[in-house]
N, C-alpha and C positions, 0 to 999 in steps of 0.2 A: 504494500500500500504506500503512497507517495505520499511526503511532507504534507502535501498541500490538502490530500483527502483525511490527512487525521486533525488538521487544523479548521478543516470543514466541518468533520464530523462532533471536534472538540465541543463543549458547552462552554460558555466565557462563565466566571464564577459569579459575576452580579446578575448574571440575566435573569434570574427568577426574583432580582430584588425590586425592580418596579411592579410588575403586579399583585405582591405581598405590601406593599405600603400603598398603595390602590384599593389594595382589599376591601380595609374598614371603612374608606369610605362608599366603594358601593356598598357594602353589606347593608348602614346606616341609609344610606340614599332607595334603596330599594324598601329596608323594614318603615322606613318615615315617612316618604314619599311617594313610592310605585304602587305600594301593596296599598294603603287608604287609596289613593287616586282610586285604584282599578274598583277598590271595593263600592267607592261613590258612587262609579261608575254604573256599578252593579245593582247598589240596591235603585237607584233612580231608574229604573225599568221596573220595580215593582209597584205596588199600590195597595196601605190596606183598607180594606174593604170592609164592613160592620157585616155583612155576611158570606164568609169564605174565606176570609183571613185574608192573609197576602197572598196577593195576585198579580200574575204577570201583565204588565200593561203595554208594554213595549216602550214607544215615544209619545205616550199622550199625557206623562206628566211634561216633555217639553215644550210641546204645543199648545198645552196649557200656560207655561211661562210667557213660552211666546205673546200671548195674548192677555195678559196680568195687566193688568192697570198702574199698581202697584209698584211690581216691577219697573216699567216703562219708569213710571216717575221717578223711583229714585235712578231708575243709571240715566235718567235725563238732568234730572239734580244733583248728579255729582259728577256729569260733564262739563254743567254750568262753573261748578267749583275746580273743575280742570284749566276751565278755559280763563278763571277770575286770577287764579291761585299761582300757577306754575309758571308766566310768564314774570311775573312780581317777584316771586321766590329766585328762580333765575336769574333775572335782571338783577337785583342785589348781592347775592354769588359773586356775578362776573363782575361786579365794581368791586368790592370787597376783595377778591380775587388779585386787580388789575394791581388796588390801591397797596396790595402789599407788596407784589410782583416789583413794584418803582421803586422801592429803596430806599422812599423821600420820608416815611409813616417812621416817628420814631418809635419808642417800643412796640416793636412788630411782631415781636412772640407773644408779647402780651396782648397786643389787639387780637392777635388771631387765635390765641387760646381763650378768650373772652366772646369770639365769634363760635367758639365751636362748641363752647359749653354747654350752650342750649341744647344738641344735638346727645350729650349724655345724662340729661333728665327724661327720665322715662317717660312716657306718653300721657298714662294715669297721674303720674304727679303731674306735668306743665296741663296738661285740661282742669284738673283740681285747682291750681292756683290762676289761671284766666278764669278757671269759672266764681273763684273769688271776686277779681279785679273786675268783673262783667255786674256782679252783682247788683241790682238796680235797687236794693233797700241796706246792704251792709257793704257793698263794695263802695274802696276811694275812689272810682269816677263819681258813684253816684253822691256821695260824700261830699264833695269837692264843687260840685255841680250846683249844691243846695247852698254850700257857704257862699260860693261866687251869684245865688239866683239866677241860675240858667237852666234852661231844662235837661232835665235828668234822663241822660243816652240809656238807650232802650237796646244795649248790644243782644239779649236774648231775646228779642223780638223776630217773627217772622222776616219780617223786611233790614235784619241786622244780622240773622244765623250766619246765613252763609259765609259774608264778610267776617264775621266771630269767630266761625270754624277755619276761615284760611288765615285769619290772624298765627293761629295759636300752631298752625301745620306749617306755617311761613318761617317762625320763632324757633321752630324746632330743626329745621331743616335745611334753613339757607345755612348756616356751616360747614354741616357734612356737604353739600356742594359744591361750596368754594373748597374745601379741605381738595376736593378732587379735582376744580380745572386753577387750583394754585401750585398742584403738583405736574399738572401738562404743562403750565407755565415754564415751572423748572427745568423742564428739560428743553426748550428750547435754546439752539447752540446761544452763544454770544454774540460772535463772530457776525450773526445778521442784525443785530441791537449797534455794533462797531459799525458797519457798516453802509446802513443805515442813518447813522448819525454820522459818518464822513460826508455823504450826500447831502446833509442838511436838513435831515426829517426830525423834528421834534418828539417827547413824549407824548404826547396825542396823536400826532403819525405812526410812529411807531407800534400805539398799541393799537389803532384802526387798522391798519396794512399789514401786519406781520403777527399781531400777538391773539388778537382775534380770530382771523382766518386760522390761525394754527390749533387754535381752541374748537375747530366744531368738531372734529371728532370726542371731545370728552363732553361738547356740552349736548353731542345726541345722546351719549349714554347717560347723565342727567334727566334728558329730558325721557327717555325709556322709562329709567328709572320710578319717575314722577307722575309717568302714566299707570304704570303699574302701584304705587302708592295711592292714588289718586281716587279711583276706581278702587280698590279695598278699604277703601276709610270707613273705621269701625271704630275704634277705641275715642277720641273726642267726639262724636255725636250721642254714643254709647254714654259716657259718664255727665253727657250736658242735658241728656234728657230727663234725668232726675231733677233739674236745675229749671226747665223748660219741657216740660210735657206735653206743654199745649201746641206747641212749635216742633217738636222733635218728635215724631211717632214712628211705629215699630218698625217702618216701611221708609224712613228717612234717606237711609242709601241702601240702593245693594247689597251691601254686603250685613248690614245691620238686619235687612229682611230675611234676608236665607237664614241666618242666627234666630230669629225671631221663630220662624219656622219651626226648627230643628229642635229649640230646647224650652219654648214658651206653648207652640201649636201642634207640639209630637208628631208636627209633618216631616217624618225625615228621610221621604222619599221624595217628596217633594222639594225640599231643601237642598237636596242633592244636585236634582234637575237644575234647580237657579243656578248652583254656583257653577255648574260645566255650563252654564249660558253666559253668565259673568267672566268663567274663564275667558270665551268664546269674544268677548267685549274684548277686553284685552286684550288678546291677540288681536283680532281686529286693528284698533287703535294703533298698537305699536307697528306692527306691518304698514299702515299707512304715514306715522310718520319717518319709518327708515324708505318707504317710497317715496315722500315729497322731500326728506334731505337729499336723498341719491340722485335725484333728476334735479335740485336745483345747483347740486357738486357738478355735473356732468356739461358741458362744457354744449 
């Protein structure tokens, strides 16, 4: 047998080390993720029935979603809150972002560890403490509003939730976004910063023409991101409803309706069906905007 056939035949002694540290993570990714998914999947084809127990129904509880009133509203009302929320949250990011990126911000670890704060307060706590600061009989606006005689901000009012609820998703979350296109930042070379300023281009040039355009790749994953946060929002509508009942009912979002369903209406084949239709949203969503960035990159 020749050199080259036992060197073929040889086994190199790490090869079996990648799929051994792979492992856990599928093992994990399949017992958390796959097997519920499939099981969702599963019972949302059933139906029970007050006589015959569960029965197979096929797709008539999704055709039943389809057709929800309920539904419709809340993923029409927290498109709304898509469409209020995420470019505000963004737009803030990327100044926050640019403004550290320049070099000019003195304590800049500190600014931006004071931006990011908000982002390691849990969701439960920052809803609890807006939904203090909202309070329209114990909360300082309303406080503050009475010493001044002015009228007293109605933030948990119908015609204020929305605004309320992206306040408090805003406060949470513009950090961890700049945390990530202040780190695209960093890696772009120098060399076109020098370069650029030989030419006579200012820091407002600069970051129009060079430090922007180099940002859309991370601020589409941002904005992915934010779709998919968007569209799941449960936890501040969830804890502001105790706060606001009259405003915030069980069917407020999406995602709070299938919940509602599931562990309030013992519908939980029905619950099922929403949220592979909600998934269904989101994919949607996001495929449309990595379509409309890709065709507006393309030349």
């Amino acid at each position: 047998m020749t050199s080259q056939g036992l060197r073929g035949g040889r086994r190199r002694p790490g090869s079996a080390a990648g799929p051994l540290f792979v492992a856990p993570f599928m093992v994990l990714f399949l017992l958390l993720f796959l097997a519920p998914l499939g099981y969702a999947a599963y019972i949302s084809l059933f139906q029970e029935k007050l006589i015959g127990g569960t029965a197979f129904v096929g797709l008539d509880n999704y055709m039943t979603a389809v057709k929800d009133p309920l539904l419709r509203d809340g993923v029409l009302r927290v498109a709304t809150f898509f469409v209020i929320q995420v470019p505000v949250m963004l737009l803030m990011a990327l100044l926050f972002a640019l403004a550290l990126d320049s070099g000019l911000l003195r304590l800049a670890r500190v600014i931006r560890l004071g931006i990011f704060v908000p982002y390691a307060v849990p969701s439960v706590v920052a809803t609890l403490m807006w939904g203090y600061l909202y309070g329209p009989d114990f909360g300082p606006f309303a406080q503050l509003s009475e010493k001044l005689d002015l009228p007293v901000p109605h933030f948990l009012s119908d015609g204020w939730m929305l605004g309320s609820l992206a306040n408090i998703v805003t406060w949470e979350f513009v950090g961890y976004n700049m945390i990530i296109l202040y780190a695209a930042l960093r890696t772009i070379p120098e060399d076109l910063y020098e370069a650029a300023a030989l030419d006579g281009a200012g820091a407002w040039r600069i970051a129009w023409s060079i430090k922007i355009p180099a940002l859309r790749p991370a601020l589409l994953l941002t904005l992915l991101f934010s779709v998919i946060g968007s569209f799941q929002l449960f936890n501040e509508p969830k804890l502001l409803q105790s706060i606001a009942p009259d405003v915030i009912d069980s069917s407020y979002t999406a995602n709070l309706y299938a919940y509602t369903l599931a562990f309030t209406g013992q519908q939980v084949n029905y619950a099922a069906a929403v949220s592979f239709l909600l998934g269904l949203v989101i994919v949607i969503f996001s495929y449309v905007v990595l379509l409309t960035a890709n065709r507006r990159r393309t030349p």
